[in-house]
PAZAPA-4460 file (N, C-alpha, C; in steps of 0.05 Angstrom, whole numbers, plus 32768, in hexadecimal, padded with zeros to 4 digits):
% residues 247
    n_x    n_y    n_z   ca_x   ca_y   ca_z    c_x    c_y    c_z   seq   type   mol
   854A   8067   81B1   8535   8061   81C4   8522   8079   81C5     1      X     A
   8507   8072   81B8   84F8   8085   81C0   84EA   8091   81D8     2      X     A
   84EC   80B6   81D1   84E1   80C0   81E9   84C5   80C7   81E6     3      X     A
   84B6   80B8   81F2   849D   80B9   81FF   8489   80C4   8209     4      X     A
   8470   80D7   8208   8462   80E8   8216   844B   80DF   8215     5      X     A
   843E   80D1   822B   841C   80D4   822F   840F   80E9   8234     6      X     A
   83F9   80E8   822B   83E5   8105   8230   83D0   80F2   8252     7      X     A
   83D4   8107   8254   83BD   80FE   826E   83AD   810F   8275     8      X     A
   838D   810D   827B   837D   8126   8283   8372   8126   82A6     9      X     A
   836C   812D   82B9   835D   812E   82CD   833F   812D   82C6    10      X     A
   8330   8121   82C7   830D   8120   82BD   8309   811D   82E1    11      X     A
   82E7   811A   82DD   82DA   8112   82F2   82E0   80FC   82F9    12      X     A
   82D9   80EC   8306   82D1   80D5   830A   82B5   80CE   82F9    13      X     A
   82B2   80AF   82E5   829A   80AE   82D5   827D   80AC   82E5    14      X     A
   8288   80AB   82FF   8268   80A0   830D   8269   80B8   8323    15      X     A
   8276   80C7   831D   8274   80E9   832C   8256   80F4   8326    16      X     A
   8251   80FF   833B   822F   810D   8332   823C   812B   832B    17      X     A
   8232   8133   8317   8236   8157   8311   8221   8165   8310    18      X     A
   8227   8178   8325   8217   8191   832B   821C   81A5   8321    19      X     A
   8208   81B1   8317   820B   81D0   8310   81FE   81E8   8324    20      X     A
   8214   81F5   8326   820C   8206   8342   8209   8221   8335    21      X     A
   81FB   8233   8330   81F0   8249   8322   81FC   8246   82FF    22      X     A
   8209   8251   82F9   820A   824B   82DA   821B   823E   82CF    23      X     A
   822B   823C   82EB   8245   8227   82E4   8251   8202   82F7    24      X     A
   825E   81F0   82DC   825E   81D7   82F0   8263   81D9   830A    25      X     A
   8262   81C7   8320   826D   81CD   8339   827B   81BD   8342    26      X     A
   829A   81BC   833B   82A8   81A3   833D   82B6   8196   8358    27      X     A
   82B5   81A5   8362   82BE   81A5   8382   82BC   8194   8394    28      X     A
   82A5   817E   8387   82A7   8168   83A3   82A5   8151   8387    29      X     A
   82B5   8153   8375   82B2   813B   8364   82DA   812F   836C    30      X     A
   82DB   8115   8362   82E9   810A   8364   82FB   80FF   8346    31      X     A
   830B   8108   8347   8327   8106   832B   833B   80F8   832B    32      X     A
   8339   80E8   830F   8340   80D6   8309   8354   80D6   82EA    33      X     A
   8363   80C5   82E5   836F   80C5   82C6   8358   80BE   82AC    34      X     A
   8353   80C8   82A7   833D   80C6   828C   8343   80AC   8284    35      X     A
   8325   809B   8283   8330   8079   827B   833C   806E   825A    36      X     A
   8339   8083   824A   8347   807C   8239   8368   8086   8237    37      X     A
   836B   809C   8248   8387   80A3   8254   839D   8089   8256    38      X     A
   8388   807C   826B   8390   805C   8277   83A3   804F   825B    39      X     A
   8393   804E   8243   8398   803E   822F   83AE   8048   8225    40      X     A
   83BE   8061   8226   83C8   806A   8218   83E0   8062   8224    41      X     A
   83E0   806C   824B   83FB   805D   8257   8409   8049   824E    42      X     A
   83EC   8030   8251   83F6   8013   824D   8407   8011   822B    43      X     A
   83F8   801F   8220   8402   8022   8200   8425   8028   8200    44      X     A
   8427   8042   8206   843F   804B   8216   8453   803D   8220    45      X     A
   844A   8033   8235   8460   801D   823F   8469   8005   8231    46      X     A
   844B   7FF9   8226   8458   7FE3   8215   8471   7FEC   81FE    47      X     A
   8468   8009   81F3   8476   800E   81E1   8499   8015   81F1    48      X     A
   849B   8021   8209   84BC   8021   8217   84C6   8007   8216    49      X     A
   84AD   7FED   8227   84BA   7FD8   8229   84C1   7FC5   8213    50      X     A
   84C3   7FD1   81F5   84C5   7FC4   81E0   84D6   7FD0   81D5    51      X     A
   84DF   7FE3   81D2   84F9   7FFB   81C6   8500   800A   81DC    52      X     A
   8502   8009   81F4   8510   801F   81FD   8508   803B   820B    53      X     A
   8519   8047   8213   850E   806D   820F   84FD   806C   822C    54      X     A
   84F5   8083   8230   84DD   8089   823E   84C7   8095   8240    55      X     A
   84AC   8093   8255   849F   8090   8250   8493   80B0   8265    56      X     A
   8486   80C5   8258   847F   80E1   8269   846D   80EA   826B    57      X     A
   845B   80DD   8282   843E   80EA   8281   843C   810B   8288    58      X     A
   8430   8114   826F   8424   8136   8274   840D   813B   8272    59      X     A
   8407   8153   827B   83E8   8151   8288   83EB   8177   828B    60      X     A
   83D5   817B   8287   83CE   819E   8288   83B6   81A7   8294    61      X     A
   83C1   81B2   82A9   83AD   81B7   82C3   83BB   81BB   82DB    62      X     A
   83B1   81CA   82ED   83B0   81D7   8306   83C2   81C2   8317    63      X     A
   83CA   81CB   8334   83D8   81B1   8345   83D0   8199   834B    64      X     A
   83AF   819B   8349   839A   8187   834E   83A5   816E   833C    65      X     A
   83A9   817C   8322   83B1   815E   8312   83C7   8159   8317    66      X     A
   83CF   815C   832B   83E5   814F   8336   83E9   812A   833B    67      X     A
   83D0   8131   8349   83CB   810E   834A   83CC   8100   833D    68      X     A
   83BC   8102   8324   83AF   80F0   8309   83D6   80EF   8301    69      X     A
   83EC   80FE   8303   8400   80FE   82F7   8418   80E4   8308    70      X     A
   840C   80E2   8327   8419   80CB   8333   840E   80BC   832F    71      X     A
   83F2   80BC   8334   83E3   809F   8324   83E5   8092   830E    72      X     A
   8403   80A7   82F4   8405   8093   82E7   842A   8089   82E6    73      X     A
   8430   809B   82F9   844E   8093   82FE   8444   807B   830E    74      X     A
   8430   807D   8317   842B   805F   832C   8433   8047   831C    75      X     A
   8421   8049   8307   841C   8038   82F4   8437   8030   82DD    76      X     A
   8446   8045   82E2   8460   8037   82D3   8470   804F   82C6    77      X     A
   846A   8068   82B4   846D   8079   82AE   8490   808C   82BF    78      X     A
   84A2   8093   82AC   84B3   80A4   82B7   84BC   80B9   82C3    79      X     A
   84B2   80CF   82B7   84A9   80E5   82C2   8498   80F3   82BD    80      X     A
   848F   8104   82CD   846B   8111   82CE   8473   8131   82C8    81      X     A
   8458   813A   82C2   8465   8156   82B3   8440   8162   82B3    82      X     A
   844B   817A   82BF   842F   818A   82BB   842A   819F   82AE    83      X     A
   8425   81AA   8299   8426   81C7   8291   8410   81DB   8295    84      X     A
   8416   81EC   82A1   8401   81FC   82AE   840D   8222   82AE    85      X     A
   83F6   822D   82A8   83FC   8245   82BE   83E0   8253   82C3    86      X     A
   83E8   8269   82DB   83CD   826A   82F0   83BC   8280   82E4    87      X     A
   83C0   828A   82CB   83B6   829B   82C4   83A1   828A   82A7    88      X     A
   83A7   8272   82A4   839C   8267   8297   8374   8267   829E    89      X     A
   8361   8266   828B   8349   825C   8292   8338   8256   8276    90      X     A
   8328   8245   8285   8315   8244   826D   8322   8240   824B    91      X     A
   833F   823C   8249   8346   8238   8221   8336   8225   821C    92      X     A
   8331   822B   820E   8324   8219   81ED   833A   81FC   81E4    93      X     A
   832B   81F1   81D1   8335   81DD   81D5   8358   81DC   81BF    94      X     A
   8350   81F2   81B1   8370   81FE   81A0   838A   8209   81B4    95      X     A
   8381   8217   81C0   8391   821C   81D8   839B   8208   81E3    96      X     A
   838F   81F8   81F4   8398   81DF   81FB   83AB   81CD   81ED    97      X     A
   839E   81C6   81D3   83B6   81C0   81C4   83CE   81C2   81BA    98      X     A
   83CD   81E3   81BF   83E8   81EE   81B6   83FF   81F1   81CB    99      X     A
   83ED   81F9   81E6   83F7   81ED   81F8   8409   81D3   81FC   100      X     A
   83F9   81BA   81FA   8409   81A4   81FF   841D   81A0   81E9   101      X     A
   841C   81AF   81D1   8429   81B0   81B7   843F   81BA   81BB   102      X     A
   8445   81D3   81CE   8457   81DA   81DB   846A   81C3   81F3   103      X     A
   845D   81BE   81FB   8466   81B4   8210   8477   8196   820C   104      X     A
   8464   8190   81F2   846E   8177   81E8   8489   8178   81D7   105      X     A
   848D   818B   81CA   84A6   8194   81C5   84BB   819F   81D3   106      X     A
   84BC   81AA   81E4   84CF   81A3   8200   84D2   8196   820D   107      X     A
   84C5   8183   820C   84D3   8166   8214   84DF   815C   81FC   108      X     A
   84D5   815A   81E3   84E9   8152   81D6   84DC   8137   81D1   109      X     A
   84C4   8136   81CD   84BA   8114   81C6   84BF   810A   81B5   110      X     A
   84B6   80EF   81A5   84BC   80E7   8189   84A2   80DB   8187   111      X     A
   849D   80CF   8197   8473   80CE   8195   8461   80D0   81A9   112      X     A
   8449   80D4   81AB   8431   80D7   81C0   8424   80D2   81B8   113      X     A
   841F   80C2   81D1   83FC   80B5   81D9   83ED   80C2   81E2   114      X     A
   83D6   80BF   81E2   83B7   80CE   81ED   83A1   80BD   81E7   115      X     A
   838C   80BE   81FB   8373   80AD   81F8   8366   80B6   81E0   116      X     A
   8351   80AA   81D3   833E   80B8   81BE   832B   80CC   81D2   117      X     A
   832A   80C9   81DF   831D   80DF   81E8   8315   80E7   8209   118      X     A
   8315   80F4   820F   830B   80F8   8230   82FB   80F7   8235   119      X     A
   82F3   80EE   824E   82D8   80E7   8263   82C5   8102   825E   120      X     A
   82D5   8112   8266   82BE   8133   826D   82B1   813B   8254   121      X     A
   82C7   8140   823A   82BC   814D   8226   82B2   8141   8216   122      X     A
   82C3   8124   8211   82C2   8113   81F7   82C3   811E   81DA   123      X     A
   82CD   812C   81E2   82D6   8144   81C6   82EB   812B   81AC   124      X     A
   8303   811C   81C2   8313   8112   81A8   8326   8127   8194   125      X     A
   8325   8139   81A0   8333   8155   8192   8357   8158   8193   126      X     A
   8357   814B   81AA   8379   814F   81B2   838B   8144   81A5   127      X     A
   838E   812F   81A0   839C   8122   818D   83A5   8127   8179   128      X     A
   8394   8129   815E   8395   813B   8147   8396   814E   8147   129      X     A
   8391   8164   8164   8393   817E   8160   83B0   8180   8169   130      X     A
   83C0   8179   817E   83D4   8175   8187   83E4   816B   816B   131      X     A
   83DE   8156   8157   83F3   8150   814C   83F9   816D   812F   132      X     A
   83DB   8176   8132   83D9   818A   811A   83E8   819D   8126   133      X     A
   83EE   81AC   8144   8404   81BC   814A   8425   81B8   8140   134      X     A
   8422   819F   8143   8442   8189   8141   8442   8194   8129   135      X     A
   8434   8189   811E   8442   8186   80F7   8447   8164   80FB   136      X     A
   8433   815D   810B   843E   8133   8113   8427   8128   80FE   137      X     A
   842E   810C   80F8   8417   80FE   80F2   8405   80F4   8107   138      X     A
   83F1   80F4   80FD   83D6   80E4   8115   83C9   80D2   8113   139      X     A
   83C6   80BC   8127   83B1   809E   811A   83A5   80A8   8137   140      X     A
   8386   8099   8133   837C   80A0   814A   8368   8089   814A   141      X     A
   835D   808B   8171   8353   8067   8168   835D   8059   816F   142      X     A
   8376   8054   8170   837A   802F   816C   8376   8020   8184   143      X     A
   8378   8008   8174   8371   7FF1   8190   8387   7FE0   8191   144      X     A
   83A3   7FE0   8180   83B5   7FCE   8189   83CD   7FD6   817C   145      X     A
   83E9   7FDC   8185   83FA   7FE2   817D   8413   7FCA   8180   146      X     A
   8421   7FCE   816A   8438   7FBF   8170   844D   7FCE   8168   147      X     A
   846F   7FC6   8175   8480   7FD2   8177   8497   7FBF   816B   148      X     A
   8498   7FB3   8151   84AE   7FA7   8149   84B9   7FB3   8138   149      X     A
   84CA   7FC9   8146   84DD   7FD1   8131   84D4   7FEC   811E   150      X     A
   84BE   7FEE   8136   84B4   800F   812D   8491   8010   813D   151      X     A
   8481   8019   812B   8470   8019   813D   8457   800C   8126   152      X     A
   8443   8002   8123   842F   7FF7   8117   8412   7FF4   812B   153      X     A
   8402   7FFF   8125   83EC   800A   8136   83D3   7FFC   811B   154      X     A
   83C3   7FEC   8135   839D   7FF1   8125   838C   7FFB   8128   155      X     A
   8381   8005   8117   8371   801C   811F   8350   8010   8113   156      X     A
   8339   8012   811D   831F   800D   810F   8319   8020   80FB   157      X     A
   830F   800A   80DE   8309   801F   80C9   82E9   801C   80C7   158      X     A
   82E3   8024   80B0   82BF   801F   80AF   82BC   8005   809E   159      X     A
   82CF   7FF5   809B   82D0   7FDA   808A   82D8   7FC6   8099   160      X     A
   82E7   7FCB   80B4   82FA   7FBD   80BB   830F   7FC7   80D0   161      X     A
   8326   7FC0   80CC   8340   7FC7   80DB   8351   7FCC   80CA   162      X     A
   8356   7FE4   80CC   8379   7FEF   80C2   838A   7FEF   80CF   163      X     A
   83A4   7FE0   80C1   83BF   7FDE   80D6   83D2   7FF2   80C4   164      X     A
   83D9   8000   80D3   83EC   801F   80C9   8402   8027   80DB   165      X     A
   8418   801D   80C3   8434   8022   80CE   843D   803D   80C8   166      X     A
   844A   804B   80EB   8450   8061   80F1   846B   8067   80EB   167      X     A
   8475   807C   80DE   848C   8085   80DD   8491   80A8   80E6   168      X     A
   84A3   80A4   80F3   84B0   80C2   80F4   8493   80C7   8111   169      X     A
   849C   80DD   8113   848B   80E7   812D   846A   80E9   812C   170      X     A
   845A   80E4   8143   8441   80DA   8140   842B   80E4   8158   171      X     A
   841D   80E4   815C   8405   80E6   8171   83F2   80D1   816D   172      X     A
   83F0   80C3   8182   83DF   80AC   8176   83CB   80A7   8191   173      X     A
   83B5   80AD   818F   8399   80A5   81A4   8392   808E   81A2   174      X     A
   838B   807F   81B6   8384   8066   81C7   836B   8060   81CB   175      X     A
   835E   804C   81C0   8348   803E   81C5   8349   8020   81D9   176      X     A
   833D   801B   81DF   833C   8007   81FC   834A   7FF0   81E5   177      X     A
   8344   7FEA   81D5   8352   7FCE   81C0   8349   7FB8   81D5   178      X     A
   835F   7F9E   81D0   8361   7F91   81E9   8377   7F91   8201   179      X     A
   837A   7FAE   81FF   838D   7FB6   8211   8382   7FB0   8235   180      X     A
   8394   7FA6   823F   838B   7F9D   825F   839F   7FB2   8266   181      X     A
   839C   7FCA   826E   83AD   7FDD   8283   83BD   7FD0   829E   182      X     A
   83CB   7FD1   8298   83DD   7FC9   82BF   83D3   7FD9   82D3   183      X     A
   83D2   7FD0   82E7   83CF   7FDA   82FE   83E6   7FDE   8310   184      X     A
   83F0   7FF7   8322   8401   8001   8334   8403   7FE8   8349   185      X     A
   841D   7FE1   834D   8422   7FCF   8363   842A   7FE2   8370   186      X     A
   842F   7FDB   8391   843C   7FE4   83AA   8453   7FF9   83A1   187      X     A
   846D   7FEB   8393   847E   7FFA   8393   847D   8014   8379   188      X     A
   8461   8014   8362   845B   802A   8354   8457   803F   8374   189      X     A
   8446   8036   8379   8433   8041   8389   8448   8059   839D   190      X     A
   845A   804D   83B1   846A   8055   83BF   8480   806D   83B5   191      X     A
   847F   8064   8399   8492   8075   838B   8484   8090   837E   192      X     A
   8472   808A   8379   845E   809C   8367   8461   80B5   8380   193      X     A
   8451   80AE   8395   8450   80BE   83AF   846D   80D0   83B6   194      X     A
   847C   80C5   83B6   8494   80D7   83AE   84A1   80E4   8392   195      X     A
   848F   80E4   837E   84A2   80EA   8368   849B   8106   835F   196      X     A
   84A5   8119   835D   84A1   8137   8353   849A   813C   833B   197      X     A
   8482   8151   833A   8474   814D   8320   8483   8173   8319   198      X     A
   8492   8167   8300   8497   817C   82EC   8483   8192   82EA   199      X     A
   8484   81A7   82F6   8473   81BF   82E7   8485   81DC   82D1   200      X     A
   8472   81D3   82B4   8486   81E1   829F   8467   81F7   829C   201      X     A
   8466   8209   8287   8459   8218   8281   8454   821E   8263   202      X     A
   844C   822C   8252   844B   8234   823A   843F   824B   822B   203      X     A
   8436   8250   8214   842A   8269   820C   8413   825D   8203   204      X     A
   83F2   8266   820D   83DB   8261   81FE   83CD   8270   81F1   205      X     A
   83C3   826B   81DB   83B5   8276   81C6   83A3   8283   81DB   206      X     A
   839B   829E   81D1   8381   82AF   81DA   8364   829A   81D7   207      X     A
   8355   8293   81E3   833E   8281   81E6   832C   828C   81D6   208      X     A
   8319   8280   81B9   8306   8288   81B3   82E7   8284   81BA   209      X     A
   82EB   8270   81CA   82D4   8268   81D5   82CA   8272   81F9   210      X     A
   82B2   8276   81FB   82B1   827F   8216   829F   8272   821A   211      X     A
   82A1   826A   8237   827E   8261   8242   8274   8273   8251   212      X     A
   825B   827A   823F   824B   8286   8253   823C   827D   8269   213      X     A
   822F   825F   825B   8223   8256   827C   8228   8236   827B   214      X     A
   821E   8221   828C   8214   8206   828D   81FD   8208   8290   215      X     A
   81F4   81F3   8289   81DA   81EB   8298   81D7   81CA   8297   216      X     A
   81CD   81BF   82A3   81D0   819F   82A0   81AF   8195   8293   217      X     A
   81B3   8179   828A   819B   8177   8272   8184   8173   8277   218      X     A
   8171   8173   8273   8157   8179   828D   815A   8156   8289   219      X     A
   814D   8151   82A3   813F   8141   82B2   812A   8124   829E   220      X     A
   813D   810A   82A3   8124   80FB   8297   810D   80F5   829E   221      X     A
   80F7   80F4   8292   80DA   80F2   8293   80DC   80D2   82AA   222      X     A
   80C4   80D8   82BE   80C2   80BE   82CA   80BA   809E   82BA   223      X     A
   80C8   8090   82CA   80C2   807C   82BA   80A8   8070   82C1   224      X     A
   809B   8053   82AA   8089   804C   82B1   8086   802B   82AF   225      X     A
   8076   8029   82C7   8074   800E   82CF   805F   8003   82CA   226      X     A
   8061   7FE5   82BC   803F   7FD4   82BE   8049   7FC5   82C6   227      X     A
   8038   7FB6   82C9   8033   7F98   82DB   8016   7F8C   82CA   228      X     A
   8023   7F67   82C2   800D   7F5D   82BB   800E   7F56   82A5   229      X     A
   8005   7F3B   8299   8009   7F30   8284   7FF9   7F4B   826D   230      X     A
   7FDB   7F5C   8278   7FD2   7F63   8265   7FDD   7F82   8263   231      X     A
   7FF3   7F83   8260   8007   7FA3   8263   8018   7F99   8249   232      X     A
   8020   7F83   8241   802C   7F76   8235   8025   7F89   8212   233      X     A
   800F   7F8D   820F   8015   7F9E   81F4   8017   7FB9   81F2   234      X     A
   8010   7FBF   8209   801A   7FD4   8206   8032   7FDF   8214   235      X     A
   8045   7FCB   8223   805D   7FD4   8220   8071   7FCD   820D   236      X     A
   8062   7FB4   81F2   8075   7FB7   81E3   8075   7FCA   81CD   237      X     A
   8057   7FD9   81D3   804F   7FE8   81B7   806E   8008   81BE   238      X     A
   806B   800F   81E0   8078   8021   81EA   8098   801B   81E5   239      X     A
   80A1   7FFB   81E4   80BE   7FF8   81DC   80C4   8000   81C4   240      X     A
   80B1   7FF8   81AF   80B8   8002   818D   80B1   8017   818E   241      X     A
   80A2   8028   8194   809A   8043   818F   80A6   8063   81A0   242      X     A
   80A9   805C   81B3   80BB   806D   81CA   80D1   806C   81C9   243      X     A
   80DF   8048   81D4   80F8   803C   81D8   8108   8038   81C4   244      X     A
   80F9   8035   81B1   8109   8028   818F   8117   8011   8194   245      X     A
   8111   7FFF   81A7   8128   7FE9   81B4   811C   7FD3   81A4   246      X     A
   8105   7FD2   819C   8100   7FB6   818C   80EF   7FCD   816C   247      X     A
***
């Protein structure tokens, strides 16, 4: 019976407003949530316990805050929660991070992981493959539908079509929405989640090569413009093909 590990991230909320308060984001009155392609990866996850077995271990790397996003998916079905963190951590790069969960994923002792194609904040898509290139694992990334008879067989979109690619031996595999419908937390996730203790493990991170020096957010769109009147009519379609590129 295989053992199991979701990746999960803390993002904003998608309809969060972000401020930048002197040179840096200002995250403090935004509201956090499981990254929505995270979502995909659970449901992926579980189907794959409730078809072979094993269990299923959401981990997540970040501060106590992501504490939540870690019941929110024990809510949802998930066995145990697991955070890896330490306080001296800031600002790694996105190699760090990986080697991180690379660590972490090998003391638990997994045999495959899930992860979204990519996160809300960065949309980087980096974790997966970078995570499996720590492993020494194979990587499919992408897919939109997995099946579990008797091993694992995943489709992934190609530039022709659909590729269906059967997994052997240990894996990292990122999640695209497919036609996956995510479950939702009933009452008794819910009740339980609120009580369940979230694992805090730790690890060694690569020295960070990247620094930020500042933010700044993207200037401002130009006001829009309004006509009225059958005789506006050419010249707002001349402004659709020529400005808009929509026709």
């Amino acid at each position: 019976m295989p053992n199991i590990v979701v990746l999960v991230k803390r993002v904003p909320d998608t309809n969060a407003r972000i401020v930048v308060s002197g040179d840096r984001v200002d995250l403090s009155a935004v509201k956090w949530v499981i990254s929505p392609y995270d979502e995909f990866a659970i449901e992926t996850a579980l189907q794959h316990k409730e078809a072979a077995g094993g269990s299923v271990t959401a981990l997540t790397m970040g501060p106590s805050g992501s504490d939540k996003i870690l019941k929110d998916a024990k809510a949802i079905g998930v066995d145990e929660i697991v955070r890896v963190w330490d306080d001296s951590w800031s600002d790694l790069d996105s190699n760090s991070v990986q080697s991180v969960l690379a660590q972490a994923i090998t003391n638990l002792g997994a045999e495959v992981v899930y992860c979204g194609k990519a996160s809300a904040d960065t949309g980087a898509g980096s974790t997966g493959p970078g995570v499996a290139e720590h492993l020494g694992w194979s990587s499919v990334s992408n897919i939109i539908d997995a099946k579990f008879d008797g091993g694992i067989t995943v489709t992934s979109p190609v530039e022709t079509g659909s590729a269906i690619v059967s997994v052997s031996g240990s894996a990292v595999i990122s999640c695209d929405k497919g036609n996956l419908k995510v479950r939702k937390p009933n009452v008794k996730g819910i009740m339980m989640a609120k009580r369940a203790q979230v694992s805090v493990v730790t690890a060694d991170a690569p020295a960070s090569t990247v620094t930020i020096v500042s933010q700044t957010p993207p200037p401002a769109k130009p006001a829009g413009k309004k006509y009225e009147g059958g005789s506006s009519a050419e010249e707002v379609a001349k402004l659709l093909r020529e400005e808009a590129n929509v026709i």
